[in-house]
C-alpha positions as CSV (number, residue, x, y, z in Angstrom):
1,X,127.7,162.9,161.3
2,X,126.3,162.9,158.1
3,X,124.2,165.8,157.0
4,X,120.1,164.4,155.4
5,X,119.0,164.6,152.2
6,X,116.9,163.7,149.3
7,X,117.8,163.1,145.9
8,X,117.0,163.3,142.2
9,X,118.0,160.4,140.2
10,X,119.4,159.9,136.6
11,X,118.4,157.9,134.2
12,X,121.4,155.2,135.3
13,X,121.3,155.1,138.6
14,X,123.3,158.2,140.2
15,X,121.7,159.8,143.3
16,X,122.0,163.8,143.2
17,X,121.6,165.7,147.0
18,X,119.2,168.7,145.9
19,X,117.3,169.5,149.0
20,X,116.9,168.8,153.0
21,X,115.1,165.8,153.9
22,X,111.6,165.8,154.1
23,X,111.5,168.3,151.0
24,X,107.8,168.9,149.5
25,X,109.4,168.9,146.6
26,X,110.3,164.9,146.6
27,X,108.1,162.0,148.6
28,X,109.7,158.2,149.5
29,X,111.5,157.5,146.2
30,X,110.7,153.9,144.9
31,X,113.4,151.4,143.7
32,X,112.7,151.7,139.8
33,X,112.5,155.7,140.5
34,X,116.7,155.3,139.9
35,X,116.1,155.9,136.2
36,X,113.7,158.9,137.0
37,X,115.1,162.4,137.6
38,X,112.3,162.6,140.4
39,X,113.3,166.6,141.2
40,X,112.8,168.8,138.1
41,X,110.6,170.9,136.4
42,X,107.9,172.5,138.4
43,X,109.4,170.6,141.8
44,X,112.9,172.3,141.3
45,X,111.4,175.3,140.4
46,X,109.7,175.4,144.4
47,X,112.9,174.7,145.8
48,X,114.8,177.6,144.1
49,X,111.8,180.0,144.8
50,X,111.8,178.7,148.7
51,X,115.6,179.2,148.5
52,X,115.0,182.8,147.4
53,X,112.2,183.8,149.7
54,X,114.7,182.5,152.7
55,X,117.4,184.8,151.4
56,X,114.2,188.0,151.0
57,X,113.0,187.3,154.7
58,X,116.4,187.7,156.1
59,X,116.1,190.4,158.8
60,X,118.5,192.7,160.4
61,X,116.4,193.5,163.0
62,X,115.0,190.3,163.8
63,X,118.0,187.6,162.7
64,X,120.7,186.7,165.1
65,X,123.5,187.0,162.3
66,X,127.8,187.8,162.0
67,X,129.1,189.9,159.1
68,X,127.5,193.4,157.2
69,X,123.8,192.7,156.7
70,X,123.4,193.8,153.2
71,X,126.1,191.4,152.2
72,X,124.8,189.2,149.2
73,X,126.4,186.0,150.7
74,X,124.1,184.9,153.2
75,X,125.1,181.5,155.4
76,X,122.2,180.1,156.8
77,X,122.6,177.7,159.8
78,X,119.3,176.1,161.0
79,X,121.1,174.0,164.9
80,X,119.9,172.7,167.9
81,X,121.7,173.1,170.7
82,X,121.9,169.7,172.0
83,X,123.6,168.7,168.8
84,X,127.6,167.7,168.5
85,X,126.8,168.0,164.9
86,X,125.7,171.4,164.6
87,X,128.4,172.1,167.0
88,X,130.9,171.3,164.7
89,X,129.6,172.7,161.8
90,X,129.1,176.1,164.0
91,X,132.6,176.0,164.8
92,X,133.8,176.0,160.9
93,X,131.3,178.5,159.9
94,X,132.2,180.9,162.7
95,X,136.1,180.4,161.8
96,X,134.8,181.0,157.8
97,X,133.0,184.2,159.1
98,X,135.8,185.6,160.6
99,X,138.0,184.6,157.7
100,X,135.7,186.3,155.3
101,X,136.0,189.9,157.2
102,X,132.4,191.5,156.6
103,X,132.5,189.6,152.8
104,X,129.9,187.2,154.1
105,X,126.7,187.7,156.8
106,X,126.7,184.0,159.0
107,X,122.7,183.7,160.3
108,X,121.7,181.2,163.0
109,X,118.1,180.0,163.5
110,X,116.8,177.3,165.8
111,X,115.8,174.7,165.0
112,X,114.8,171.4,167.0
113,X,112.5,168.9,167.8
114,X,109.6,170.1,169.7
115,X,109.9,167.5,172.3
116,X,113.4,168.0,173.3
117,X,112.9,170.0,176.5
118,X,116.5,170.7,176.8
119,X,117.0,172.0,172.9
120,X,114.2,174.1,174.2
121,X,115.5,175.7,177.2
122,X,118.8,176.6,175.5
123,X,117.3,178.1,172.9
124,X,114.9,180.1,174.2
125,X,118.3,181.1,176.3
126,X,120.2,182.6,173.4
127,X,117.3,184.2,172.2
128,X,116.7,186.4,175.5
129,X,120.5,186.5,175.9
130,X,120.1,188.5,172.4
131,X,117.4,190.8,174.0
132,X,120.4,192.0,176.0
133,X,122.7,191.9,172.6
134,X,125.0,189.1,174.3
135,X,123.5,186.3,172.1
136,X,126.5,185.0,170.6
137,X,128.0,185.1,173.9
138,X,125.4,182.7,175.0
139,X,125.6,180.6,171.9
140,X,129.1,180.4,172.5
141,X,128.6,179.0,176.4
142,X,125.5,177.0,175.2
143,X,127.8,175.3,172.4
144,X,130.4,175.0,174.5
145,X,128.7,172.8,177.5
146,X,127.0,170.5,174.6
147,X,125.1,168.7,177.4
148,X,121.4,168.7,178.9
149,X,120.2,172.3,179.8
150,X,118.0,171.9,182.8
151,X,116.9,175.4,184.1
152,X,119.7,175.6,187.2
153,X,122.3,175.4,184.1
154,X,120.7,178.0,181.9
155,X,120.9,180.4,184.7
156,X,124.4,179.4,185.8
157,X,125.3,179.8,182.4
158,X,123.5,183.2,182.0
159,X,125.6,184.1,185.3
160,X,128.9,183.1,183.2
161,X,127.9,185.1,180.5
162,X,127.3,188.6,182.5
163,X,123.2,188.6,182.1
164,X,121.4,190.5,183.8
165,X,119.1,187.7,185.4
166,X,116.1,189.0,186.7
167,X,115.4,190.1,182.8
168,X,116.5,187.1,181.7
169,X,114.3,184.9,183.4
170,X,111.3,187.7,182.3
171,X,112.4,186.9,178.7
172,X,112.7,183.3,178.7
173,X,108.9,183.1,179.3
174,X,107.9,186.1,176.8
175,X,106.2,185.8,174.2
176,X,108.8,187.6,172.1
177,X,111.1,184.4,172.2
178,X,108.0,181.9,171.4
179,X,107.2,184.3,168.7
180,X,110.7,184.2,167.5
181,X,111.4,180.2,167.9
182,X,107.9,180.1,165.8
183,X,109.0,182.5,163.1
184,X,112.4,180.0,162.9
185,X,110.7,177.2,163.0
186,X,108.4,178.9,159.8
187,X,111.1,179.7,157.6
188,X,113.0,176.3,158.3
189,X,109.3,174.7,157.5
190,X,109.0,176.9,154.2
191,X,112.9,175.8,153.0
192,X,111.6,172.2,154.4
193,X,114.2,171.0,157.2
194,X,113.3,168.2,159.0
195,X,116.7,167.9,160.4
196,X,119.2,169.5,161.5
197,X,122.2,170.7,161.0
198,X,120.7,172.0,158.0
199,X,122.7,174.8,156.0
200,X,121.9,177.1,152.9
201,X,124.5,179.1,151.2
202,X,122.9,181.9,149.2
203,X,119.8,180.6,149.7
204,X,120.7,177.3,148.3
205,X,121.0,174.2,150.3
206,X,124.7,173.0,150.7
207,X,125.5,169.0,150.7
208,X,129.4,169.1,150.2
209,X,132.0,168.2,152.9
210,X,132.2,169.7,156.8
211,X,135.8,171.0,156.1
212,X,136.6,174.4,155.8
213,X,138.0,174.7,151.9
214,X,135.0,172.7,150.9
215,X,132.5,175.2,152.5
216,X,134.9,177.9,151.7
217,X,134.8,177.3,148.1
218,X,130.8,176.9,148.2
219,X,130.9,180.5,149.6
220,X,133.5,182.1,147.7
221,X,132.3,180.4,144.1
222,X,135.7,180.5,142.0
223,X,135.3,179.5,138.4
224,X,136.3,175.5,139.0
225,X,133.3,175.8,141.6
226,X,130.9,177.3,139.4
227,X,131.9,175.1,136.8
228,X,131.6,172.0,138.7
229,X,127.8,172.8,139.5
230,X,126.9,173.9,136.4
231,X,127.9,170.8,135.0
232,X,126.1,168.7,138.0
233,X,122.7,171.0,137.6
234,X,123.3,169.9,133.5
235,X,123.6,166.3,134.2
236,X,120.5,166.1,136.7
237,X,118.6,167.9,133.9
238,X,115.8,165.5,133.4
239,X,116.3,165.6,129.6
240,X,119.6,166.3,129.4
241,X,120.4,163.0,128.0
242,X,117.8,163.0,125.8
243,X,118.9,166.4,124.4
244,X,122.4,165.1,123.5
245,X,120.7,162.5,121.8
246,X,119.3,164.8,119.9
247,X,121.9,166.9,119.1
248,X,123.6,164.0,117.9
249,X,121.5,163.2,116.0
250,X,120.5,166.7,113.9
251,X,124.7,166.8,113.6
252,X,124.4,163.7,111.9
253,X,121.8,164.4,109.6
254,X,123.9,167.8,108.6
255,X,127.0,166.7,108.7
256,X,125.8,163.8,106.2
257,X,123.5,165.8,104.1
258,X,126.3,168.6,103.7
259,X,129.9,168.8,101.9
260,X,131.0,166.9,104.9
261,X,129.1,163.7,103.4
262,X,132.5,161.3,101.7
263,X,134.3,162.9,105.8
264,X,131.7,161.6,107.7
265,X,131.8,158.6,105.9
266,X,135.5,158.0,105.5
267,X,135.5,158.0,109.3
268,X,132.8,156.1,110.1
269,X,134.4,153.6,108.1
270,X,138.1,154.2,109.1
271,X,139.6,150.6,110.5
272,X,141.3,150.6,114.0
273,X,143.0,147.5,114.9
274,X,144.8,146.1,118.0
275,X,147.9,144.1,116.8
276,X,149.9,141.8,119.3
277,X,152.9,140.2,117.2
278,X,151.2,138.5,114.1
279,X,148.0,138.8,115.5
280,X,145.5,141.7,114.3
281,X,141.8,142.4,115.2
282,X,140.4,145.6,114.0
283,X,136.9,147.3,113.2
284,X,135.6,150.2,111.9
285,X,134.6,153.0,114.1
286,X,131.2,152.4,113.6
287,X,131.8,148.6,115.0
288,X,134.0,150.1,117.8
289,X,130.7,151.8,119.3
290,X,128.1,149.8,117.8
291,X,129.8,145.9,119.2
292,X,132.8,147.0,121.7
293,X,130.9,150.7,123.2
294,X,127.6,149.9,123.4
295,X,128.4,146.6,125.7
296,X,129.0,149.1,128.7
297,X,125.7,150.3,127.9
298,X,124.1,147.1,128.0
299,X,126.2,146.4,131.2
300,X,124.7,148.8,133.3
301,X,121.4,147.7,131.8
302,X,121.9,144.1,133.3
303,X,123.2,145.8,136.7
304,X,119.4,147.9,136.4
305,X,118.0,144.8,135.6
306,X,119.1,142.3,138.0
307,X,119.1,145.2,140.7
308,X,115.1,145.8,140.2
309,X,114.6,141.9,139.5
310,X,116.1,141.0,142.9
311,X,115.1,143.8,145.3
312,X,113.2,145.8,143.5
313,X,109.6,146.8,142.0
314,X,110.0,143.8,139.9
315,X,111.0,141.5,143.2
316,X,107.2,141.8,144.2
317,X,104.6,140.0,141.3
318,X,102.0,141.8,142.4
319,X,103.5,145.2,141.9
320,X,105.5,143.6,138.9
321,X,102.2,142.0,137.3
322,X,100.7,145.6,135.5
323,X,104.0,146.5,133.8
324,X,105.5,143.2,132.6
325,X,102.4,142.0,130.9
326,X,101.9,146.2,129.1
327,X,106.1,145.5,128.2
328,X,104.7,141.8,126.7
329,X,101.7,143.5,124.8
330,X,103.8,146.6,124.2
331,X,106.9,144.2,122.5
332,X,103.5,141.9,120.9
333,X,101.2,144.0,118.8
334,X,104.8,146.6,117.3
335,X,106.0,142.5,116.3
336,X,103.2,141.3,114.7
337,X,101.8,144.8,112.9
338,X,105.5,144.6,111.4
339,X,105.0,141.2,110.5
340,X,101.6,141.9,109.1
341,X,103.1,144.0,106.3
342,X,106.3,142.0,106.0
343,X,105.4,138.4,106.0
344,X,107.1,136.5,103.7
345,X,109.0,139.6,102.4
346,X,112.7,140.7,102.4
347,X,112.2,142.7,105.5
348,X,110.5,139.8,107.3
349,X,113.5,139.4,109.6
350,X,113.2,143.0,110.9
351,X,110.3,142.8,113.5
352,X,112.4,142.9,116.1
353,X,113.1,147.0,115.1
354,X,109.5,148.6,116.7
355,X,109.4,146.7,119.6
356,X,112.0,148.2,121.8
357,X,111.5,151.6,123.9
358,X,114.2,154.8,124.2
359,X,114.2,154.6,128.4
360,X,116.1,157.9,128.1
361,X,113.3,159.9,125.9
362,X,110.4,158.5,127.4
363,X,111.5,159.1,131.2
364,X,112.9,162.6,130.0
365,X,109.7,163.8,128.3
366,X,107.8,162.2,131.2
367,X,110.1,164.3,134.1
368,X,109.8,167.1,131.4
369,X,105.6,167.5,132.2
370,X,105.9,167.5,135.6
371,X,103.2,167.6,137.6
372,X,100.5,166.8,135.1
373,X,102.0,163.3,135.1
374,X,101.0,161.2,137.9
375,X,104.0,159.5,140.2
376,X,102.4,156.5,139.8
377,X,102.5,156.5,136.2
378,X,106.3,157.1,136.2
379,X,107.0,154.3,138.3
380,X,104.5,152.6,136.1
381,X,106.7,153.3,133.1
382,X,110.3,152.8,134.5
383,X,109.4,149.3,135.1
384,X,107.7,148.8,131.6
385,X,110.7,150.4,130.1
386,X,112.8,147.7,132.6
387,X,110.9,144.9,131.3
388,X,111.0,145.9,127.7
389,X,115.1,146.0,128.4
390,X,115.2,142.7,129.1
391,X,112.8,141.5,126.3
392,X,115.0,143.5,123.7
393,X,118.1,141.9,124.8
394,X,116.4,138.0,124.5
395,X,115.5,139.2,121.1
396,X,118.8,140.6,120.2
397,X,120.7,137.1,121.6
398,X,118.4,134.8,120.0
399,X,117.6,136.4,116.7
400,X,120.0,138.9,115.5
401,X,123.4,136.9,115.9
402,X,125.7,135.8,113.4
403,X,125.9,132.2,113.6
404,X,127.4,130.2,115.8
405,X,131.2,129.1,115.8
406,X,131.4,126.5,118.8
407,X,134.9,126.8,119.8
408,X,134.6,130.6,120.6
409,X,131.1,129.4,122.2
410,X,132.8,127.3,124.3
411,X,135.7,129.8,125.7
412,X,132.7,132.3,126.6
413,X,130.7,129.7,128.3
414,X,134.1,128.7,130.6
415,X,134.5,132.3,131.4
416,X,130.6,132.4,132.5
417,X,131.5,129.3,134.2
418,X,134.3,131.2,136.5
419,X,132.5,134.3,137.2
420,X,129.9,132.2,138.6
421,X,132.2,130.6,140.8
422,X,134.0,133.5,141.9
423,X,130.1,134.6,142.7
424,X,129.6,131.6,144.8
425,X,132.9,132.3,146.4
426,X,131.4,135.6,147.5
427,X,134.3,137.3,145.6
428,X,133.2,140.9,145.5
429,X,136.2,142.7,143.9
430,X,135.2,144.7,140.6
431,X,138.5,143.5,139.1
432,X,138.1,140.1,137.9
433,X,134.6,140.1,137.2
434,X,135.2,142.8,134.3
435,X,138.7,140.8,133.1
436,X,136.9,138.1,132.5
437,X,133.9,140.1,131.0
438,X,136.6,141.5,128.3
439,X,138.0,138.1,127.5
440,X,133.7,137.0,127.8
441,X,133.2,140.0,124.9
442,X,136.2,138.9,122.9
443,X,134.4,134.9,122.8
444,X,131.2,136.2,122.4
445,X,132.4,138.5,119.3
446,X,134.1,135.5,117.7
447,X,131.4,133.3,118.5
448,X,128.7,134.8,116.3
449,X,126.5,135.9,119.2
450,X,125.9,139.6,119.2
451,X,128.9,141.0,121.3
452,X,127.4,143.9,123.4
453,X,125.5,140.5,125.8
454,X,128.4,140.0,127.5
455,X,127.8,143.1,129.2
456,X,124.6,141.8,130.1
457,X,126.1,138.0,130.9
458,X,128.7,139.9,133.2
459,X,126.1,142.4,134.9
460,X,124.1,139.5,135.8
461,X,127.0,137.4,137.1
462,X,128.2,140.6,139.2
463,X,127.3,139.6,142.9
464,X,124.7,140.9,145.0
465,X,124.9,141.4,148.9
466,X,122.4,142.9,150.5
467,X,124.0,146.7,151.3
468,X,124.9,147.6,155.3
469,X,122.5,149.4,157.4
470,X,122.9,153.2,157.1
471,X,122.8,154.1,160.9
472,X,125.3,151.5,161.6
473,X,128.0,153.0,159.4
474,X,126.8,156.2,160.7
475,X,127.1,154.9,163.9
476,X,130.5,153.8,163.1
477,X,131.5,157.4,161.3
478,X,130.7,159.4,164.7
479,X,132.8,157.0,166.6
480,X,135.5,157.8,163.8
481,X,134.7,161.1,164.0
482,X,135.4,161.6,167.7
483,X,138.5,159.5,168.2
484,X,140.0,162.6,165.3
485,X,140.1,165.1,168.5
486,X,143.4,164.3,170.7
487,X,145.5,167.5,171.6
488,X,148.0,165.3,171.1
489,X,148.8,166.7,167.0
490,X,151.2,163.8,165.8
491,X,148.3,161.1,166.9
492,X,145.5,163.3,165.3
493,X,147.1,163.5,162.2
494,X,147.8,159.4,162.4
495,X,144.4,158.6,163.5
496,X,142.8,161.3,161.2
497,X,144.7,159.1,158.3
498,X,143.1,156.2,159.5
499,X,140.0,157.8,159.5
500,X,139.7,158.7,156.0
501,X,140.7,154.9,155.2
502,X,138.1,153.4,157.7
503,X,135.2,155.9,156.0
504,X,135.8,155.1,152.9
505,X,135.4,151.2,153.8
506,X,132.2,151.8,155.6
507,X,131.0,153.7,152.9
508,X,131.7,152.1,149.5
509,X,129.9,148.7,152.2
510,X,126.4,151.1,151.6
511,X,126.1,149.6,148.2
512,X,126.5,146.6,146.5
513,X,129.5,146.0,143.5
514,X,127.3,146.7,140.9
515,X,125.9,150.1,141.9
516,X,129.5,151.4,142.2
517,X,130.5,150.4,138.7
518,X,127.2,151.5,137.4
519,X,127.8,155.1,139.5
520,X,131.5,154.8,138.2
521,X,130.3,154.3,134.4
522,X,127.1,155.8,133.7
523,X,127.9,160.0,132.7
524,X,130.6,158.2,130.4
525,X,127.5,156.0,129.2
526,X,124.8,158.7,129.0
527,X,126.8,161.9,127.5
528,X,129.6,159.9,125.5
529,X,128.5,156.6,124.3
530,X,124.8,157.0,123.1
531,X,125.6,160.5,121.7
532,X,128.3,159.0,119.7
533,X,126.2,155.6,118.8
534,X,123.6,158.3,117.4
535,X,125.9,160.3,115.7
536,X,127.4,157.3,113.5
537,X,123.9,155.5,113.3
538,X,121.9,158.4,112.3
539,X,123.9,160.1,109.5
540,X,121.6,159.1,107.0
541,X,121.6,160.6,103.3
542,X,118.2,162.5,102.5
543,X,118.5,163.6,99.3
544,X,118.4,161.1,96.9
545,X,117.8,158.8,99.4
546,X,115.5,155.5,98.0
547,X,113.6,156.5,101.8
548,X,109.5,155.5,101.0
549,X,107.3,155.8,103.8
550,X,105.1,153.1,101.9
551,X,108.3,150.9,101.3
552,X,106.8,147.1,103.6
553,X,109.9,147.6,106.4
554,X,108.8,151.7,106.6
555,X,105.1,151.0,107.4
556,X,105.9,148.3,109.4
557,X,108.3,150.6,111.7
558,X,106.6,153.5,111.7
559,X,102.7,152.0,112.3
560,X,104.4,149.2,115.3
561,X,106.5,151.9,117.0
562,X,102.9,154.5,116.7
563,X,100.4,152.3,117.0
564,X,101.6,148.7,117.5
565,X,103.4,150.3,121.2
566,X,99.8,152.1,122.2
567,X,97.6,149.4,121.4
568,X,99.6,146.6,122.9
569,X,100.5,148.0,126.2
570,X,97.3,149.4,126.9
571,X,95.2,146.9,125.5
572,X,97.2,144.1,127.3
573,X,97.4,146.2,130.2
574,X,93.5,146.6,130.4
575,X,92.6,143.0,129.9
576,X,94.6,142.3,132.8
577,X,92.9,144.7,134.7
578,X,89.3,143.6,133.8
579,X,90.5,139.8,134.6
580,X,91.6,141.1,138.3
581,X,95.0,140.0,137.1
582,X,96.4,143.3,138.3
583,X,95.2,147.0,139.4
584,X,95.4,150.2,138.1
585,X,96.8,153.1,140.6
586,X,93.5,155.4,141.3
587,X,95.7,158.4,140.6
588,X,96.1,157.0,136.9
589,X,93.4,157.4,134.4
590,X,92.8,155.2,131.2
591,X,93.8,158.4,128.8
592,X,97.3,159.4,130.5
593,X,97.4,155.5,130.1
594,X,97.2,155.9,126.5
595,X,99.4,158.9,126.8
596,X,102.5,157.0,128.0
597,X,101.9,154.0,126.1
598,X,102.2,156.7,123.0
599,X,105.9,157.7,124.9
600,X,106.8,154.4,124.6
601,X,106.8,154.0,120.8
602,X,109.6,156.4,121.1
603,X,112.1,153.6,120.2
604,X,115.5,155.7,119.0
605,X,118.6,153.9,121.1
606,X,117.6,150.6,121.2
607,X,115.5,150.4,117.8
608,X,118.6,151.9,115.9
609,X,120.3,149.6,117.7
610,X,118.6,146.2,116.7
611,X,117.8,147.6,113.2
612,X,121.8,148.2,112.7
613,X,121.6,144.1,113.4
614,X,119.1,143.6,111.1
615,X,119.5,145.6,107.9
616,X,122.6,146.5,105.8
617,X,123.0,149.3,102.9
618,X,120.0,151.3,101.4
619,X,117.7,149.0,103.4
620,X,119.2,150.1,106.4
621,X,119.0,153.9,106.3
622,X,115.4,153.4,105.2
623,X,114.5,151.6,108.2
624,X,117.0,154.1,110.7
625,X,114.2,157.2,109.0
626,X,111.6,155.1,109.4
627,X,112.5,154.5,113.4
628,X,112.9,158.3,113.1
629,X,109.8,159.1,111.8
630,X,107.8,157.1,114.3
631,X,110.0,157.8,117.4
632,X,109.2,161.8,117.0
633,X,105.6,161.5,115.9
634,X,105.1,158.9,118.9
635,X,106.8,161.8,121.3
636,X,104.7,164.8,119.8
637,X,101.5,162.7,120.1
638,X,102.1,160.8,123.2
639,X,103.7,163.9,125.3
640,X,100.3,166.2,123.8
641,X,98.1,163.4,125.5
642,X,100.0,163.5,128.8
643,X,99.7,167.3,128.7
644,X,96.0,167.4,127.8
645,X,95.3,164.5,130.6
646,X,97.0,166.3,133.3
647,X,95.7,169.8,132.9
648,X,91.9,168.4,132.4
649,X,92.5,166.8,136.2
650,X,94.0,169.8,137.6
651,X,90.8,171.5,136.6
652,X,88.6,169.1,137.8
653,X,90.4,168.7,141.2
C-alpha cells in the first residue's frame, strides 16, 4: 500500500522522502539523526547522478516501454508481477500514458525478489512474450490474473495471448531473458530499489500520492509544481537554516549601520499591545520575538528533548554517557574562562553567554563536509548539542529571570498542575495542552521567570505514547484500500469517504502528539522566527560603537565560546574515556574530535539569546559582537579542522 523510502531530516524534526529504500546514499538513521539533514552534499549528489545515468541507459532497443522514445519525460516503473501494488500503480500510469499521447515514454522493468519463483516465471513470460512484440499483451494477462504463475498458467496464459508456444517455451529458458532480468535487476541496483513498486519520473524518484492528478502533475511539472519542490529541495538544504540566519543577520548589520539606522530602530522599539476593556499588555517588537516568538522555539526544543530523553540516544546511559559529560565540560570551561576575566566585575553576571551552542550552524556546517565527517561524529554532536539545550535552558530559568512575583508563580504552577493531570488522564488532544501553555506563558511572563520556559514546561508536560506499529496500519490501509473497489459507484464513493477519514486516523496514530506539533511548527520556527530574532538582535551600530575586543565581557565571550567550548568538551570528553567511563567510536579520531568541539563554540541563537537576558544598552551590543566574533572564528577554525581530518583519512584509507 504504501510505497518505501528513506529520508533526510531537518534540523527540527521533519522527515523528507528522497530516495528508495535501501539507498547507498543513507544507512539506518538513528534517533538524534532528526536534527541532521543525513542526505546532502556529496550523498545527494550520487542520487541525482544515479538518477541521470538511469534516464542515459534507457534503451529503445532493449526497454519494454509506451510513448515516442526520444521523449524527455521518461516514467520509470520497476514491478513484480505478483504484486497488487504494482498492479495498481500500472493501471494509473498506463491510463497517464495514454492521456499523455506520445508527450511521455512509460518504461517497465522487473523487478522482484529472487526467491519468488512465481514473480519469476511471469516475468521471464513477458519478456519472451516481447521477443514476439506481444509483451504488453502479456503484461496485460499477467497483471490481470494477479495470482501464483505455476508453469501450466504461463502457458495457458501465453495461449490467451496468441503466442506462438513452441518459441515461447525456447525463450523462457534463453539466456536472452536471464540476461535481460539481470540487466533490470542492475539498473534497479544502481538507482538502489530494494522494493518494489518503485517509480522514477525523469530520472528522479517519485514519493507523492497513487492518484492520477498527483502523478499527473509530477509528470507534467506546472509552475505550482515546480515551485512546490523547489521550496522542499530549499528547506532540506542542510544549511539552509543556517544561511537565513545569516542573511539576517548581514541585513541587520546594514540596515543599522546605514541611513536606515533611527527606522530600524523606531521599529524595533514600536509598542504593540493587546487591549480587552481597561485592560492593556503590550511590548515592543523586539519583546514580541525575543519573550512571546521565541517560546515556540523553545517548545519544540522540549518536544526534541523529552523525545531523545525518553526513547532516544539519551534513553540508553551508555550511549548517552560520551556526549552529556563533553555538553558538561563543553558548558564548564566557556563558564569559568568567562568568569576568570569577569570576577567581581560588572559583567560578572554574563557567563552564562559562551556556554550555549547554535544546533542549527554546527549540524549545518557538519552536513555541509560531507563525507569527511564521520556518522558517528554527527550523532556524537546532535546529542551534545541536545544536552547543551537542556543545560542552557536550566541556566536561563534559574539565573536570568526577573524576580519572582508569587501570585503569577502560583497561577503558572496550577496550570502545570492541570496539564499533568490531563497527562495522567491520557488526554492526547493538541488543544488544551497549548491553551493552557498560553495562559502558562502569560503567568510565567508576569511572574518574573523568563517567559519563553513555558514552552519548555508545556513540551515536557505534552504526553508520550509509544507510536503504532507501521505494518499494522499498513495492514489496516490495504484492507482500506480494497473495500474502495465495489462496481456498485454510489457505495464506492461512500466507502471511499470513509476511507480517507479512517487513513487519516491510522496515520496521524504513527506518531506521538508532540511530533505532529513539532512537524506542524517547525518551517515557521526555522525560516520565520530565528531569522527574525537575528535580525532585531543583531543590528548592532559599528561605527562609533564603544565595541573593545579587550573590554573583560568581550574576552570573556570571545576566548569561552573559541577556546573555553574546545577545551571543555574534549578535555572532559577524554578523561572519561581514559577512566573507561565511556568509548570513543573507532571511526572517530582525537583531531575531528577537536574539530567539532571547535563547531560548537559557534554559539549565535542561543548565546544572543541569553546575552539579550543578561546585558542592556552599550554593554549589550558589545557583548552581541563579541558572540559574533567568536561564533564565526569558531566556524572558520573548527570547519578547517574537520576538512583537514577527513581528507588526511581518505588518503590514508
Amino acid at each position: 500500500m504504501f510505497l518505501s523510502s528513506c529520508f533526510i531530516i531537518s534540523r527540527t524534526g521533519r522527515f523528507r522522502r528522497v530516495c528508495p529504500v535501501g539507498c547507498g546514499a543513507a544507512q539506518k538513521v538513528p534517533g538524534l539523526f532528526r536534527k541532521i539533514v543525513y542526505l546532502s552534499g556529496n550523498a545527494r549528489r550520487d542520487c541525482a547522478a544515479m538518477s541521470h545515468a538511469n534516464i542515459r541507459s534507457f534503451d529503445p532497443d532493449r526497454d519494454f516501454y509506451l510513448g515516442e522514445p526520444d521523449c524527455r519525460r521518461a516514467v520509470v516503473l520497476y514491478g513484480d508481477y505478483t504484486s497488487n501494488a504494482c498492479r495498481r500503480l500500472r493501471d494509473i500510469l498506463r491510463r497517464i500514458a495514454d492521456r499523455q499521447d506520445g508527450k511521455v515514454v512509460y518504461i517497465y522493468r522487473q523487478f522482484f525478489d529472487p526467491g519468488n519463483a512465481d514473480a519469476d516465471r511471469a516475468a521471464r513470460a513477458a519478456i519472451a512474450a516481447g521477443r514476439q512484440g506481444m509483451f504488453w499483451d502479456m503484461h496485460q494477462v499477467l497483471f490481470g490474473r494477479g495470482q501464483g504463475f505455476g508453469a501450466e498458467d504461463i502457458e495457458t496464459l501465453a495461449q490467451e495471448v496468441g503466442l506462438d508456444l513452441s518459441k515461447f517455451r525456447r525463450d523462457m529458458r534463453s539466456d536472452a531473458v536471464g540476461r535481460h532480468l539481470a540487466r533490470d535487476r542492475e539498473f534497479a541496483k544502481a538507482m538502489n530499489v530494494t522494493r518494489t513498486p518503485a517509480l522514477f519520473i525523469e530520472g528522479e524518484p517519485y514519493f507523492g500520492a497513487w492518484d492520477e492528478l498527483s502523478i499527473m502533475d509530477a509528470v507534467e511539472r506546472p509552475f505550482g509544481f515546480r515551485v512546490e519542490m523547489a521550496s522542499q529541495r530549499f528547506f532540506g538544504w542542510a544549511a539552509s537554516g543556517g544561511l537565513l540566519l545569516v542573511l539576517a543577520t548581514l541585513a541587520a548589520l546594514i540596515v543599522a549601520n546605514s541611513g536606515l539606522h533611527g527606522v530600524y530602530e523606531r521599529l524595533r522599539l514600536t509598542t504593540f499591545a493587546l487591549e480587552l476593556g481597561d485592560g492593556r499588555f503590550g511590548l515592543t517588537v523586539e519583546q514580541w520575538i525575543n519573550d512571546c516568538l521565541m517560546t515556540i522555539f523553545f517548545l519544540i526544543v522540549g518536544i526534541e528533548i523529552k523525545r531523545e530523553v525518553v526513547s532516544g540516544e539519551l534513553s540508553d546511559l551508555s550511549s548517552a554517557m560520551l556526549p552529556i559529560i563533553g555538553a558538561l565540560g563543553g558548558m564548564a570551561a566557556p563558564a569559568l574562562i568567562y568568569a576568570a576575566f569577569n570576577f567581581g566585575g560588572a559583567g560578572a553576571h554574563g557567563w552564562g553567554v559562551p556556554m550555549a551552542t547554535d544546533i542549527a550552524f554546527t549540524l549545518g556546517l557538519m552536513a555541509l563536509l560531507g563525507r569527511r565527517v564521520p556518522n558517528s561524529l554527527k550523532v556524537f554532536v546532535a546529542a551534545l548539542a541536545i544536552a547543551d539545550d537542556l543545560g542552557a535552558i536550566v541556566v536561563i530559568a534559574m539565573f536570568y529571570g526577573h524576580g519572582l512575583n508569587v501570585a503569577p508563580m502560583l497561577g503558572a504552577l496550577a496550570c502545570i498542575a492541570l496539564m499533568a493531570l490531563m497527562g495522567r488522564a491520557r488526554v492526547y488532544a493538541l488543544a488544551p495542552y497549548l491553551v493552557l501553555g498560553i495562559v502558562l506563558w502569560a503567568f510565567t511572563h508576569a511572574s518574573g521567570i523568563h517567559a519563553t520556559m513555558a514552552g519548555v514546561v508545556t513540551a515536557m508536560l505534552i504526553p508520550a505514547r509509544r507510536p503504532a506499529k507501521v505494518e499494522e496500519v499498513a495492514a489496516q490501509a490495504t484492507v482500506i484500500a480494497d473495500a474502495v473497489e465495489p462496481d456498485d459507484e454510489p457505495r464506492r464513493e461512500n466507502i471511499a469517504e470513509y476511507a480517507v477519514l479512517a487513513l487519516e486516523n491510522a496515520i496521524n496514530r504513527l506518531r506521538e502528539p508532540g511530533h505532529h506539533l513539532q512537524h506542524a511548527l517547525e518551517n515557521w520556527t526555522n525560516f520565520l522566527i530565528l531569522p527574525l530574532f537575528a535580525f532585531f538582535n543583531t543590528g548592532i551600530l559599528l561605527a562609533g560603537s564603544h565595541f573593545s575586543p579587550l573590554a573583560p565581557e568581550s574576552v570573556g565571550v570571545i576566548l569561552g565560546l573559541l577556546i573555553g567550548k574546545p577545551l571543555g568538551i574534549v578535555g572532559a570528553c577524554w578523561l572519561a574515556v581514559r577512566l573507561g567511563w565511556a568509548q570513543l567510536s573507532s571511526e572517530i579520531n582525537w583531531r575531528q574530535f577537536i574539530g567539532a568541539g571547535c563547531l560548537a563554540g559557534v554559539g549565535f541563537t542561543m548565546s544572543i539569546f541569553i546575552a539579550s537576558a543578561a546585558f542592556e544598552g552599550p554593554q549589550l551590543a558589545s557583548v552581541k559582537l563579541a558572540v559574533l566574533l567568536g561564533s564565526v572564528t569558531s566556524a572558520i577554525v573548527g570547519a578547517s579542522l574537520l576538512a583537514h581530518a577527513g581528507a588526511a583519512t581518505t588518503r590514508r584509507a
